[in-house]
C-alpha positions in Angstrom: -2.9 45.7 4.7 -1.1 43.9 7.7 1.9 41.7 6.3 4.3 40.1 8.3 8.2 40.0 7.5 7.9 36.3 5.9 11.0 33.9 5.8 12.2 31.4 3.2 11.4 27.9 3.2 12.8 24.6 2.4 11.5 21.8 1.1 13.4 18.7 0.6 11.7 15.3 -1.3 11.9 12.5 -3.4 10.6 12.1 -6.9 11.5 9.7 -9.8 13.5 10.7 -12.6 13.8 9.7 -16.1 15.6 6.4 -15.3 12.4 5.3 -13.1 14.6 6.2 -9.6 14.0 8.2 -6.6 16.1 11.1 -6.8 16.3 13.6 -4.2 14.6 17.1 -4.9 15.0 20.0 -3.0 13.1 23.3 -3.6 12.7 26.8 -1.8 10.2 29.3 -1.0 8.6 31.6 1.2 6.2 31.7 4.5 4.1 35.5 4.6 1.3 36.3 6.6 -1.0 38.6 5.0 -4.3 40.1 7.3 -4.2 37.0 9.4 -4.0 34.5 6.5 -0.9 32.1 6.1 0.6 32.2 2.2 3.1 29.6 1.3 5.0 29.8 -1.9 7.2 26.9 -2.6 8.7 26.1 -6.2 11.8 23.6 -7.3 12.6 26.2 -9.7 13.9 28.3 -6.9 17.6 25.9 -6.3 18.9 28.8 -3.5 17.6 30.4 -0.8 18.4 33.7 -2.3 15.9 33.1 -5.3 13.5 32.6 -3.1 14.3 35.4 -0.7 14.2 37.8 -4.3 10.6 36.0 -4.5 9.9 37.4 -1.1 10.7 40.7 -1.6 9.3 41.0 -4.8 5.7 39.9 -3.2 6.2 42.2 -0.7 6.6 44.8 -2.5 3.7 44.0 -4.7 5.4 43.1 -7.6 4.0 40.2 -7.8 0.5 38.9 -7.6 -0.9 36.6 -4.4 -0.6 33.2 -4.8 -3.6 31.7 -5.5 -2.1 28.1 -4.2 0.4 27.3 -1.8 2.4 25.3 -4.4 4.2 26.4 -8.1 1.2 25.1 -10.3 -2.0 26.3 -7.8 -3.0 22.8 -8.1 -6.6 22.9 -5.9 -8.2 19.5 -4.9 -10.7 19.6 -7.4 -8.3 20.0 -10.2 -5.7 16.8 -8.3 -8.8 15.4 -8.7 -10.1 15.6 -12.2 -6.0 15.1 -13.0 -6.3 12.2 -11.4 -9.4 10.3 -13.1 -7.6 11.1 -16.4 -4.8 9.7 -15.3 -6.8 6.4 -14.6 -9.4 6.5 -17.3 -8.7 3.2 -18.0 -9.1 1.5 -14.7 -12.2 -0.4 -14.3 -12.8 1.1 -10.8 -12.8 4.4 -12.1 -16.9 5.1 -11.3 -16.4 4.0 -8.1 -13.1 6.0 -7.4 -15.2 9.3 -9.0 -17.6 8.6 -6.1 -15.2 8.9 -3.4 -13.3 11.9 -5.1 -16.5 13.3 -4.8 -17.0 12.7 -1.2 -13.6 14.1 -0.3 -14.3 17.1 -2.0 -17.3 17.6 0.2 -15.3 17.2 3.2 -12.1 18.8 2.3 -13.4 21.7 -0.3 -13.0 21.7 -4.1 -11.0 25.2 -3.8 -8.8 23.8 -0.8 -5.1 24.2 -1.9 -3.9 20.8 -2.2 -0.9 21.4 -0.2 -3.4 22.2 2.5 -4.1 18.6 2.8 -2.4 17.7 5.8 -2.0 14.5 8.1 -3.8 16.6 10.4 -6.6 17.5 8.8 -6.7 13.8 7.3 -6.5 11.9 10.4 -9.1 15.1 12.0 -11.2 13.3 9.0 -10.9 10.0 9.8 -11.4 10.1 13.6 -14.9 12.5 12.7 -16.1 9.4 10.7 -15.1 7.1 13.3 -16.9 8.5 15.9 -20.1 10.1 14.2 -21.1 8.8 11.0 -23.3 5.5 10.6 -24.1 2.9 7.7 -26.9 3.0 6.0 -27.9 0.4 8.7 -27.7 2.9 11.2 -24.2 1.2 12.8 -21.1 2.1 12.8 -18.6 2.5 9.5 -16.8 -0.9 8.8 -12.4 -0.7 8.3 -13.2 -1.0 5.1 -15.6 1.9 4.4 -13.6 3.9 6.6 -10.4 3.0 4.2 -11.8 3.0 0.7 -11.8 6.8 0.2 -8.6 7.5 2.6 -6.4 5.0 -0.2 -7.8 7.0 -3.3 -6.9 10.1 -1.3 -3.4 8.3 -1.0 -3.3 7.0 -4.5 -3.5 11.2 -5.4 -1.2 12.7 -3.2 0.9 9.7 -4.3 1.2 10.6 -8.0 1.2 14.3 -6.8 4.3 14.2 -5.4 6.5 11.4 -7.4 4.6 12.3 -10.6 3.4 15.6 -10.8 6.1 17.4 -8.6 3.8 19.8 -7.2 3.5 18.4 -3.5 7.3 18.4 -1.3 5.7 15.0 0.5 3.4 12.8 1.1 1.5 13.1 4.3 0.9 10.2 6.4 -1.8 8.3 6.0 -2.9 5.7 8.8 -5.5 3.1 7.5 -8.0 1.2 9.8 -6.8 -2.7 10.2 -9.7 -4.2 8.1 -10.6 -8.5 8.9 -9.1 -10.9 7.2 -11.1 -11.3 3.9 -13.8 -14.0 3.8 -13.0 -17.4 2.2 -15.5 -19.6 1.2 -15.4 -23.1 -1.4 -17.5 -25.9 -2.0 -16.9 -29.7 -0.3 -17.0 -32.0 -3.1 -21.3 -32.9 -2.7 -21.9 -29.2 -2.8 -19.7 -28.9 -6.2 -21.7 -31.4 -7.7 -25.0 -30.2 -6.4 -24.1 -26.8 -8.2 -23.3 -28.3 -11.1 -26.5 -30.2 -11.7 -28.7 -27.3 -11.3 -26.6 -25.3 -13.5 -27.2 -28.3 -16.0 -30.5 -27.5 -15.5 -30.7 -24.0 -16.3 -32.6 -22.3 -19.3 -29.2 -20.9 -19.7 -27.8 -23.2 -21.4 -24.3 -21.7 -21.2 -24.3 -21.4 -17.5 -22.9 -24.3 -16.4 -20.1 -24.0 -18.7 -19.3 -20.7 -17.5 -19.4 -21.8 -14.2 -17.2 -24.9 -14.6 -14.4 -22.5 -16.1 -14.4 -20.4 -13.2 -14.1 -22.7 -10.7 -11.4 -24.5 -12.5 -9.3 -21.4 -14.0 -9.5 -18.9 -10.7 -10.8 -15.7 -13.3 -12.4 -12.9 -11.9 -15.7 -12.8 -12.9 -15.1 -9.6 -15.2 -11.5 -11.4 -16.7 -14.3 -14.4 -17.3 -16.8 -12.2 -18.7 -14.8 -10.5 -21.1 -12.9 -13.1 -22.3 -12.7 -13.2 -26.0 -11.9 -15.7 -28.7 -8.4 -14.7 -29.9 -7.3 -15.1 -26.9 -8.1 -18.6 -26.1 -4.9 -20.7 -27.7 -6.2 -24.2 -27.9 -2.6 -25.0 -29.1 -0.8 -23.8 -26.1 -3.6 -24.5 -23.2 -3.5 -20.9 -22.4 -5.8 -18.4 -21.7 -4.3 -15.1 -22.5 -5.5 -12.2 -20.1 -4.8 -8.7 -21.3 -7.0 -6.5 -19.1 -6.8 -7.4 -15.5 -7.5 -5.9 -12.7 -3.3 -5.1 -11.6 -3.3 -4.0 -15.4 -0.4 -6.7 -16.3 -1.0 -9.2 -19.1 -1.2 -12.5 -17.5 -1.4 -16.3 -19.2 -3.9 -18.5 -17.0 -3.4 -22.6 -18.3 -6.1 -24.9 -19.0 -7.1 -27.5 -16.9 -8.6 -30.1 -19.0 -11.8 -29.7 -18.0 -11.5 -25.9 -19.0 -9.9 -27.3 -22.5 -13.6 -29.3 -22.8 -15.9 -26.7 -21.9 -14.2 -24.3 -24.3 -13.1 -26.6 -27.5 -16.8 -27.4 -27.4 -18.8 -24.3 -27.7 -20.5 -23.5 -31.1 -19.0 -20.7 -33.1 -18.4 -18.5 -34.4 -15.5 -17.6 -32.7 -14.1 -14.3 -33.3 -16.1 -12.0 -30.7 -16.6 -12.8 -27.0 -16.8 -16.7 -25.6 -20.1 -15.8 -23.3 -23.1 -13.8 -24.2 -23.2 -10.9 -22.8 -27.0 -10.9 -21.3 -26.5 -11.5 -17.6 -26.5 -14.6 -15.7 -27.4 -13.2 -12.5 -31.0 -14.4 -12.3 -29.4 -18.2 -13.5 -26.8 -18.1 -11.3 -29.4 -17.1 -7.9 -31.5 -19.7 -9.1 -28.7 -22.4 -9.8 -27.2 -21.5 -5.7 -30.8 -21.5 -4.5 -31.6 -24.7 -5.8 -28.1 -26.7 -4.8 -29.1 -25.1 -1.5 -25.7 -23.7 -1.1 -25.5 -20.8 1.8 -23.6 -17.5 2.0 -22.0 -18.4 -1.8 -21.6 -15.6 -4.8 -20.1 -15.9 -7.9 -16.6 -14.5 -6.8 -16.3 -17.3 -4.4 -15.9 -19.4 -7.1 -12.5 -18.1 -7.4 -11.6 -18.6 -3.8 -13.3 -22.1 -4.5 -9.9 -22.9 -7.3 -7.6 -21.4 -5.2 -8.4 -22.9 -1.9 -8.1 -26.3 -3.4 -5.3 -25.8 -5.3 -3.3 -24.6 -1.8 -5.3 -28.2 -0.1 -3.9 -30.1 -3.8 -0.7 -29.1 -2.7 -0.3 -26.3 -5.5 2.5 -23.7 -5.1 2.1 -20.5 -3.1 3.8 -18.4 -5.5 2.7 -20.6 -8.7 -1.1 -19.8 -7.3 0.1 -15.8 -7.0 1.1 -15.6 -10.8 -2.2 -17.6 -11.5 -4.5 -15.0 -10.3 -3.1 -12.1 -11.4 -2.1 -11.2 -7.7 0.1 -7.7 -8.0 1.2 -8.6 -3.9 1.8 -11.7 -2.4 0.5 -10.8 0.8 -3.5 -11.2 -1.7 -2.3 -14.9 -1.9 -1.1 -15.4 1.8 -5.1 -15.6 3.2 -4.8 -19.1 1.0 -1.5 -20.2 2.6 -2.7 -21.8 5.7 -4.8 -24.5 3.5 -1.8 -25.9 2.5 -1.6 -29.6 3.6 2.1 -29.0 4.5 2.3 -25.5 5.6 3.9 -25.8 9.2 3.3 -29.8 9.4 7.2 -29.8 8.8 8.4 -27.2 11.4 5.8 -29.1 13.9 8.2 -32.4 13.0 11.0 -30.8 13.9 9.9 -30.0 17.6 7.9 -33.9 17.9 9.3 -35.2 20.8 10.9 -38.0 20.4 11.7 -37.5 17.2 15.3 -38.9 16.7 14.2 -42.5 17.1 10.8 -42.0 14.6 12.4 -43.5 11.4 10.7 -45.1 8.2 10.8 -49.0 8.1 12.5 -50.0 5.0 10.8 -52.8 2.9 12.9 -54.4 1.0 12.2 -55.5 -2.6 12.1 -58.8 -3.2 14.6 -61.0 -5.0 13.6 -61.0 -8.7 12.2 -64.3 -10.0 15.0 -66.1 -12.2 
């Protein structure tokens, strides 16, 4: 067996400790090649370079067994992964997130040594879908097909290295800039128009349903699995507990929210909606308004684009819906009526002699 002499390693990182900080972690091991084949052994229970080099030596000398991983726990990809989906059982993506697990496991190798994924082999990865895979349209991948399994694979290595411990760093990760998301509401004729057929429906609940959304901001799943007890009528609150950011959230009631809800039959101690879907309604309902290019979602960029256009709060509209980053709310910031109309004051020429005329009140009668 050809072996090379081998040397100790160091690994320096950052994890978070009981208190919820970033401490600094440093951990040592050892580089050997073995019949052409690289073995790295790298362990934070090894705190001097000397443990390590006794590690060494010991491996050398066949005392102890190869490595079957590259890190202290042999953590493969496939078992990061199935960690991982445990680990978010709960999310409501999960499916999805399963897919694309399973996708980079078929790229990468369910045996591959998770430590053996490198930015190098990532961005060799991305830049092969790039330039050779198509759609199913037979064009090429969009940002954000391109990005959607590279943040999952982010999200792991993520929690493998602050959480787990078993990975000294993160490797870089460079996403595709995606387009600004799409926003699309309803003028005030097209509302109504919507409305109507809704009214119309054989579903009799549909129109309800609708008007909440477009007046509350929900995401269609918050709106769908909305139940009673947490609708306070006392408080005008709807109280959110599984959202998408996984933070409890309190939505207020417009009135016209109050109205739909307050007058639904009971009984009231399951869900407020059926759960049959409203799909087939809802198509019909758009097809008749003859609205263009709108889905159900839209009805939540339909509240918050008029809120921003009411004059509503930037960060007021953030807490609203259930945004975890500020930057989600920005796309809406623009529809303000005064965002930059005051900085574009400041530089109107002639500005210093624009003044108010002041009307004075007149004298009261005796």
């Amino acid at each position: 067996m050809g072996m090379s002499q081998g040397r100790v390693i160091t690994r320096e990182w950052k994890a978070r400790g009981a208190s919820g900080r970033k401490t600094k972690r440093l951990g040592y091991g050892y580089t050997i090649n073995v019949d052409g084949e690289q073995i790295r052994k790298i362990s934070s229970e090894w705190t001097t370079p000397e443990e390590a080099a006794h590690a060494l030596a010991a491996f050398r000398l066949g005392l102890t067994p190869k490595p079957t991983s590259p890190t202290s726990t042999g953590l493969t990809f496939h078992a990061a992964a199935e960690r991982y989906c445990l680990a978010k059982s709960r999310k409501r993506s999960i499916g999805e997130d399963r897919r694309l697990l399973d996708h980079l496991k078929g790229e990468f190798g369910e045996a591959t040594p998770l430590i053996d994924i490198t930015a190098k082999r990532i961005s060799e990865y991305k830049d092969k879908r790039l330039a050779i895979e198509k759609s199913k349209r037979g064009t090429k991948l969009s940002a954000a097909s391109i990005n959607r399994p590279l943040a999952v694979l982010r999200h792991l290595l993520r929690l493998a290295h602050e959480e787990w411990e078993v990975l000294p760093a993160v490797p870089k990760i460079r996403l595709e800039k995606e387009p600004e998301g799409r926003i699309r509401w309803l003028e005030p004729d097209e509302e109504g128009r919507l409305l109507d057929a809704c009214r119309a429906s054989r579903t009799t609940y549909l129109a309800g349903k609708v008007t909440v959304a477009m007046e509350s901001g929900l995401r269609a799943c918050e709106l769908h699995d909305l139940t009673w007890p947490r609708v306070d009528f006392s408080r005008g609150v709807l109280r959110l507990e599984i959202t998408k950011s996984g933070k409890r959230r309190e939505v207020p009631m417009r009135q016209a929210v109050y109205d739909v809800l307050s007058a639904l039959p009971g009984p009231r101690d399951g869900r407020v909606w059926p759960t049959a879907s409203i799909r087939k309604a809802w198509e019909a309902a758009v097809a008749e308004a003859k609205l263009d290019d709108f889905h159900f979602h839209d009805l939540r960029h339909h509240f918050a684009s008029w809120y921003m256009m009411s004059g509503g709060s930037l960060k007021a509209l953030q807490e609203i819906l259930g945004h975890a980053d500020i930057k989600m709310t920005m796309k809406y910031a623009h529809l303000s009526p005064d965002h930059l109309r005051s900085e574009m004051l400041k530089t109107e020429r002639g500005q210093h002699i624009i003044s108010t005329p002041v009307v004075e009140s007149p004298s009261p009668v005796a």
